[in-house]
N, C-alpha and C positions, 0 to 999 in steps of 0.2 A: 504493500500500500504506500509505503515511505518513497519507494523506487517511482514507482507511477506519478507522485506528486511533483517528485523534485526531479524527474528528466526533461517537463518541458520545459521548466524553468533555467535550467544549463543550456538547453537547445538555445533557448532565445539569447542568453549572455554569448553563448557561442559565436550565432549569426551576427550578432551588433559587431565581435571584435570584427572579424570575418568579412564583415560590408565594409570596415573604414579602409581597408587599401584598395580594391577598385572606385571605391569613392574618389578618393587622394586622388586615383591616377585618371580617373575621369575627366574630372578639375584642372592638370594639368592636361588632356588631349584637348580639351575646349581649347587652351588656350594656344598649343599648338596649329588646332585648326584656323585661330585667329589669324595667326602668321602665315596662311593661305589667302586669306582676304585679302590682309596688307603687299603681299608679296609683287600680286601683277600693277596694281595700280603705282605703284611706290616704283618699282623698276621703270615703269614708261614714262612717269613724270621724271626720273634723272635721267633717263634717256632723252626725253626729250629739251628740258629745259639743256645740255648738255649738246644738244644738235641743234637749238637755236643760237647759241655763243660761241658753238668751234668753228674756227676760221679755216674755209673751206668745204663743212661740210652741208650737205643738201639732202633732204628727203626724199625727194624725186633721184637723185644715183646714188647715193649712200645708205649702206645698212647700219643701225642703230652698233653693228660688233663693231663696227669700224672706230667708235668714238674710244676703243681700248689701245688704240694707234697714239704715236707722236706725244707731244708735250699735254701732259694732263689726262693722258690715256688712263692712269692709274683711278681716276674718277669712276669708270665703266666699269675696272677690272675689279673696284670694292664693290659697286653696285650687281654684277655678275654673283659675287661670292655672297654677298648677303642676301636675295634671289634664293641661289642656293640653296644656302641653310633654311630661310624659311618655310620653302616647296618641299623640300627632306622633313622638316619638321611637320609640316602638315599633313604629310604621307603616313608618317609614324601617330600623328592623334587621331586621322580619322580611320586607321588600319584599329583603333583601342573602341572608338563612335560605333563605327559598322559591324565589330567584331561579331561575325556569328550570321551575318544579316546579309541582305540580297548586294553585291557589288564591293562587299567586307575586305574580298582578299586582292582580285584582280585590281580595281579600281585604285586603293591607295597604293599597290605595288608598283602604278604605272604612274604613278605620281610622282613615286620615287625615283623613278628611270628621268621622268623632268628636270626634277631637280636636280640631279648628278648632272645634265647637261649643261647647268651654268655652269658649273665648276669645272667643266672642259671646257668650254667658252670663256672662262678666265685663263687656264694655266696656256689655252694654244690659239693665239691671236687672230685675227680673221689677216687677209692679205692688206696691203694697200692696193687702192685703184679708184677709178672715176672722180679724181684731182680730191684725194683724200689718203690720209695727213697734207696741207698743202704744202706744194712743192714737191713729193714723193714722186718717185715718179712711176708709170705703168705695168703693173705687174704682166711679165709674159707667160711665165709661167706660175701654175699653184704651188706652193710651198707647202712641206709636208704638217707644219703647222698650221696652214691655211686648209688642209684637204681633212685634217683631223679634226678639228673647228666646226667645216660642212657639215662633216660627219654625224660629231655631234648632235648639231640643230637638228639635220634629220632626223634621227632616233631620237631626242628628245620630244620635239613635234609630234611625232608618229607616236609617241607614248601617249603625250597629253590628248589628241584625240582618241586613242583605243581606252583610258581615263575616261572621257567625257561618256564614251560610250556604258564604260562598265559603271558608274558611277551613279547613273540613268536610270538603271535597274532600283540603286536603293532613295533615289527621287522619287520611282515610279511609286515603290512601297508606302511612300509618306503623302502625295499628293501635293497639289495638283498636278493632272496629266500634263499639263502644259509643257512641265520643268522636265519633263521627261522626253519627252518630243523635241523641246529644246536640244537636250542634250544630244540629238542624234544630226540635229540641222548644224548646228554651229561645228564642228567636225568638217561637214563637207563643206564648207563657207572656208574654214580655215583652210584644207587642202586646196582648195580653186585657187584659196591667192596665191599658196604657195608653186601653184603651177606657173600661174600669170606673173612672178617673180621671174622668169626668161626673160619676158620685154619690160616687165615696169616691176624696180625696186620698193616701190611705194606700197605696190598691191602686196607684195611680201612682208614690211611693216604690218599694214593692218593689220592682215591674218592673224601676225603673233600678237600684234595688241588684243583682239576680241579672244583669239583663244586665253589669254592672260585677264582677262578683265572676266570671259563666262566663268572661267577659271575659281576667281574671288567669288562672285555671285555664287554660285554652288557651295563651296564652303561655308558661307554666308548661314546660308539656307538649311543647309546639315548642321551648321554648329549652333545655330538656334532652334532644329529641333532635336538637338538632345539636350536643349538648356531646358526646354517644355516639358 
């Protein structure tokens, strides 16, 4: 009779210790996720404010890696790596958010693949070319830091839309359809530019701006409903 009374009473002391560490780490993946929010808008506004003051460089023939070039390149190259670290950290709190749940494991794994792309995008410089750094002059050939760079973006890109995709699924789970649907359209929007990046640099920009910006909005979105 003794045993009966006092087991659920241990059960419960149990559970409470037992809840307070995935609580803790809950708390800190929120805030992880947060640095997903921050990450794209925060990278484009020093990109950009960084491509209205460098001398030579232009939207229309220059890509935003370019601004890791020449005097004051070390600007781009802090902004790459904190990028970075943010996109990895938000990979790691919403891999803790979705744990278990529709797009849990694929989705922040490709997240992570993003974010490691900035941190090759810091340590292996993009080329010079299209009268950037000014003065430089025309690259004829790729450089194998310049073709590792490419690389990079590629696969990182390609990540952030197979992301967008898997990501979709645990939108889908939480509603509205909308956010779900989105997430399959902004994909093929980001790849078009990245096609039309042949003849126009600019359409290249975009692309990575909207994937970086849907990017935030989603996080957004996931990190306030596990705050609910």
């Amino acid at each position: 009779m003794t045993d009966s009374l006092t087991a659920p009473r241990t059960s419960r002391h149990a559970g409470a210790r037992g809840s307070a560490v995935p609580a803790t780490r809950r708390r800190v993946a929120g805030w992880a996720v947060a640095g997903g929010v921050v990450a794209g808008p925060l990278f484009l506004a020093a990109g950009v404010t960084q491509g209205l003051v460098r001398d030579g460089f232009t939207f229309r023939r220059n890509a935003i890696s370019q601004l890791a070039l020449g005097e004051g390149g070390w600007v781009q190259t802090v902004n790459f790596l904190v990028a970075g670290l943010l996109l990895t950290g938000a990979a790691w709190g919403l891999r803790q958010v979705l744990r278990g749940g529709p797009g849990g494991t694929w989705g922040p794994a490709l997240l992570g693949v993003f974010g490691v792309s900035f941190w090759v995008a810091a340590g292996f410089p993009a080329d010079a070319g299209a009268g950037f750094p000014a003065g430089a002059p025309e690259a004829t050939v790729m450089t194998g830091h310049g073709a590792v760079h490419m690389l990079g973006g590629m696969v990182g890109y390609l990540a952030l839309c197979a992301a967008s995709v898997a990501l979709g699924r645990a939108l889908a789970a939480r509603g509205p359809r909308a956010w779900a649907v989105a997430s399959r359209v902004v994909p093929v929007s980001v790849l078009a530019g990245f096609l039309a990046s042949a003849v126009s640099v600019l359409a290249f920009t975009l692309a990575a701006g909207l994937g970086l910006l849907w990017l935030a909005a989603v996080a957004a979105r996931l990190a306030g409903d596990d705050r609910g």
